[in-house]
Each structure stands twice: as C-alpha cells, then as structure tokens.
C-alpha atoms as a printed R data frame, in Angstrom:
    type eleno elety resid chain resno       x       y      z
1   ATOM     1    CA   UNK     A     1 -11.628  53.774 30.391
2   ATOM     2    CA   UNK     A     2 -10.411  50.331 28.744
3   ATOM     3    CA   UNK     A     3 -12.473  47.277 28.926
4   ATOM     4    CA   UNK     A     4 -12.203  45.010 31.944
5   ATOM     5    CA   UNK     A     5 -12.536  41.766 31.336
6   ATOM     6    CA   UNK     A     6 -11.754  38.534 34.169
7   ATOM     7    CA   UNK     A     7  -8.981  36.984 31.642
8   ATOM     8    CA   UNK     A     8  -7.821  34.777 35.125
9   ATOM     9    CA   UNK     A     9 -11.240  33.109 35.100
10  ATOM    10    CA   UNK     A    10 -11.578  32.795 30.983
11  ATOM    11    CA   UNK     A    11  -8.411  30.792 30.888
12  ATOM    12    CA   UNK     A    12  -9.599  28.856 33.460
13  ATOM    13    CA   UNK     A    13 -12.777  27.542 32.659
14  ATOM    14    CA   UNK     A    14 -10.984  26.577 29.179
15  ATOM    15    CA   UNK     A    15  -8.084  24.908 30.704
16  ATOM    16    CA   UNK     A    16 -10.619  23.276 32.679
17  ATOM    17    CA   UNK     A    17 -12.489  21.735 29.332
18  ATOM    18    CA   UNK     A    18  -9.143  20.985 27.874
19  ATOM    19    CA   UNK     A    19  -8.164  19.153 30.973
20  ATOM    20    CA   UNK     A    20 -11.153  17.063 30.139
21  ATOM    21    CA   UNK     A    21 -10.670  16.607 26.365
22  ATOM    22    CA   UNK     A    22  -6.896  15.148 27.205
23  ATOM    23    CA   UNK     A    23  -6.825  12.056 25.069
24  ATOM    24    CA   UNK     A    24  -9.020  12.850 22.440
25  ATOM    25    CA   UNK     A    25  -7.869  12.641 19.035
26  ATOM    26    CA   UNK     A    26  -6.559  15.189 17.066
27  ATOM    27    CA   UNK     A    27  -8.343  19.129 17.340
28  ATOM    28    CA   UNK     A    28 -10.337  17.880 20.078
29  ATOM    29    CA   UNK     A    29  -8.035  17.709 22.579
30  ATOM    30    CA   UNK     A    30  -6.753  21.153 21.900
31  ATOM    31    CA   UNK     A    31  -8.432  24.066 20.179
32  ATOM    32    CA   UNK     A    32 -10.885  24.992 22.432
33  ATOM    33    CA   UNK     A    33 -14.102  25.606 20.206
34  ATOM    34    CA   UNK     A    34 -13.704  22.135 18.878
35  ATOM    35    CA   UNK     A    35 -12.920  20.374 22.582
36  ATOM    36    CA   UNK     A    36 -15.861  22.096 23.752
37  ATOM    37    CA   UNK     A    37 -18.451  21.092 21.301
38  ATOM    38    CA   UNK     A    38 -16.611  17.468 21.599
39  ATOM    39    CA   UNK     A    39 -17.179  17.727 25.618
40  ATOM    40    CA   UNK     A    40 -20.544  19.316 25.663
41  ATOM    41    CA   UNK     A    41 -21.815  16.268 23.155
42  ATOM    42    CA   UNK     A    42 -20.184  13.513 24.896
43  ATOM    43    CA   UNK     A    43 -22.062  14.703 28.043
44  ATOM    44    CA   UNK     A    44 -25.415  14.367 26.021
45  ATOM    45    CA   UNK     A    45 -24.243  10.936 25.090
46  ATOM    46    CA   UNK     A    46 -23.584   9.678 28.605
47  ATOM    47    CA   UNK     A    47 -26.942  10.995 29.980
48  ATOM    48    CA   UNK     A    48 -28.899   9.383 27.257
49  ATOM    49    CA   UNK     A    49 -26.899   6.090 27.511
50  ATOM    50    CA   UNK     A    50 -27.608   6.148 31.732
51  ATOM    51    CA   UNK     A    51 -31.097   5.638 30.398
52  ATOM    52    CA   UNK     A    52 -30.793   3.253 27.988
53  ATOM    53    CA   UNK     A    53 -28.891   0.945 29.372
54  ATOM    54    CA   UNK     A    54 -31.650   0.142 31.924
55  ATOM    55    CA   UNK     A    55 -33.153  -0.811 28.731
56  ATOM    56    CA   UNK     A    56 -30.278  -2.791 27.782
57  ATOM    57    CA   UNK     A    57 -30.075  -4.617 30.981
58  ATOM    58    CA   UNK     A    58 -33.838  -5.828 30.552
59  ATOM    59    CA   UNK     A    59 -33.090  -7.265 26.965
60  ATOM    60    CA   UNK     A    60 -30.293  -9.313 28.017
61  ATOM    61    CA   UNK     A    61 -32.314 -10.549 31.472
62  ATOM    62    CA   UNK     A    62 -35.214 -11.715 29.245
63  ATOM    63    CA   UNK     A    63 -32.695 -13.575 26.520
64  ATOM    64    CA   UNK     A    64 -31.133 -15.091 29.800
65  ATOM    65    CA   UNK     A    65 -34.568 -16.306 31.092
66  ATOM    66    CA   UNK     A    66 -36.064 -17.035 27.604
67  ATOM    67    CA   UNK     A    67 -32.742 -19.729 26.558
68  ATOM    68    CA   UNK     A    68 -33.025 -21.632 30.293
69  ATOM    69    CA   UNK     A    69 -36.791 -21.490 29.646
70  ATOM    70    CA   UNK     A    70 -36.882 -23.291 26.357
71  ATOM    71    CA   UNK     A    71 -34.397 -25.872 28.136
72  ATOM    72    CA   UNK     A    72 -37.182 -26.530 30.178
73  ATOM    73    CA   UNK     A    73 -40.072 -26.734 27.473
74  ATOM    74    CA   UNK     A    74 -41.515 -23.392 27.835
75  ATOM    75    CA   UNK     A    75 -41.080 -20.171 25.859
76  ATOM    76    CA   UNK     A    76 -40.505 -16.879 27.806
77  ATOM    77    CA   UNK     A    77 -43.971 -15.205 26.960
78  ATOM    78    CA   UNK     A    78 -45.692 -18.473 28.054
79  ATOM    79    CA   UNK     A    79 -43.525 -18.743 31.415
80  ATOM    80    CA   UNK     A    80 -44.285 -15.047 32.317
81  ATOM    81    CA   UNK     A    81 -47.707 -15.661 31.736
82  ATOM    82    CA   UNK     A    82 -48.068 -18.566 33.930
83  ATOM    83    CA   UNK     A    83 -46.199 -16.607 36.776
84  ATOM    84    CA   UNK     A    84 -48.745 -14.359 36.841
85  ATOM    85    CA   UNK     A    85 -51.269 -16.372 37.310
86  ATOM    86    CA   UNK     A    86 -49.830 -18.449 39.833
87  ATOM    87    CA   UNK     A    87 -49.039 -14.890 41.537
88  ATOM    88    CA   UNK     A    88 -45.751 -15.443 41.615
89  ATOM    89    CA   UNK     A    89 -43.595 -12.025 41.974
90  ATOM    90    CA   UNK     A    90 -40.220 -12.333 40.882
91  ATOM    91    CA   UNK     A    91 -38.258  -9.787 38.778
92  ATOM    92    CA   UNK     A    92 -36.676 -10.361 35.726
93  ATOM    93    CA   UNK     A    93 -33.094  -9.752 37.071
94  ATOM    94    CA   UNK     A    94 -33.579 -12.184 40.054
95  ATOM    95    CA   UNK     A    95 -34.813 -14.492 37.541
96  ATOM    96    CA   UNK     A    96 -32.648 -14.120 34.998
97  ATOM    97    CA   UNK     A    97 -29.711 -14.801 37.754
98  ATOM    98    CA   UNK     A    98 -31.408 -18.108 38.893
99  ATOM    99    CA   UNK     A    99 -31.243 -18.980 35.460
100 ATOM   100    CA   UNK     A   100 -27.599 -18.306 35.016
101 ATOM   101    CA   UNK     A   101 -25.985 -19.524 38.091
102 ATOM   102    CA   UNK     A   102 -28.777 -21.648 39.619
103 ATOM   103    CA   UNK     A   103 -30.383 -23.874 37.283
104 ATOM   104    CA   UNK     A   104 -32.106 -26.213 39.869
105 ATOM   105    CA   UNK     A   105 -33.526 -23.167 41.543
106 ATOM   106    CA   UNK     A   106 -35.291 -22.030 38.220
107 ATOM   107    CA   UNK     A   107 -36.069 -25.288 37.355
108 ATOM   108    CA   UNK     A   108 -37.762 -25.028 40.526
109 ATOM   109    CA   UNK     A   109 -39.881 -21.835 39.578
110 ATOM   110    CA   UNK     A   110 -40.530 -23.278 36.195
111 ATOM   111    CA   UNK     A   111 -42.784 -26.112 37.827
112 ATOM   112    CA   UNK     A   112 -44.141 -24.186 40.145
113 ATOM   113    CA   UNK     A   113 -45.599 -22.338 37.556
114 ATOM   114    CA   UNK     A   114 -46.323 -24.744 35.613
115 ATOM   115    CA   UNK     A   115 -48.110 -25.849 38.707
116 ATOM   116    CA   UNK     A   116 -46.571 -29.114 39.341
C-alpha cells in the first residue's frame, strides 16, 4: 500500500510562511527552509523587543525628567529622592509628560518637593 501523506495541508502551511516572508530580501522570501528559519527568528525578535521596550520607554522618561530637572537646579536622583520623602506618588511617565508639555506644572512638583 503506498504512503499517504496530506500534501493539501503541507503546501499550505508553507504557502502560509511564504505569505509571511513576502518582502524579504533575497532566499528569504522564497525557499522555504530559509523563509522559515527567517520567520521563526524574527518572531523571537519581536517577543524579546515587547519586553524591552518597556525598558526603553523608562530610559527616555527619566532623560525627559532628569534635563527639565537640572533646569530647575536639581538632578534627577536628588528630585526622586525628595519625592519620596515628601510622599509624593507620581510615575515617571506622568512626570516625564509634565515635563515635556507642562513646564509650570513640574515646576510646580519640583517645589513641592523641594518643600517650598
């Protein structure tokens, strides 16, 4: 009895990869063992970069708040600091946006703080 395999369902799941890998550059868009190995890593790459960028995003808040600190006098480790003990709870992306597009607001958290 000859071997039975589901050919229909093969060629799909490849044409379904190389649907994927349109626009790639050279073999990777169309020899299959190459697309897939190019697929199956950029997959790793996007699920570790979904993780770092929360990382990212953090960074570029605390360069934000550290530059419209030092405007006011203050460095960024010494301003956190002071919130704290002044129990004030604001996150860094709140702050970071007060910083950006409302100067007189964080101007405003700077002194209290500072506890002016």
């Amino acid at each position: 009895m000859p071997r039975s395999v589901n050919a229909v369902a093969s060629r799909a799941r490849r044409k379904k990869i190389l649907k994927l890998t349109k626009g790639y550059f050279g073999r990777r868009k169309n020899v299959w063992t190459v697309a897939k190995n190019t697929w199956e890593k950029g997959q790793q790459f996007a699920y570790r970069d979904r993780k770092r960028k929360k990382g990212h995003f953090r960074a570029l808040w605390i360069q934000r708040i550290n530059a419209a600190a030092r405007l006011e006098g203050i460095s960024y480790s010494k301003l956190i600091g002071l919130m704290a003990k002044q129990n004030i709870q604001i996150n860094r992306k709140v702050m970071a946006d007060l910083a950006v597009n409302h100067p007189d607001a964080f101007k405003a958290v700077v002194k209290k703080a500072m506890g002016a």
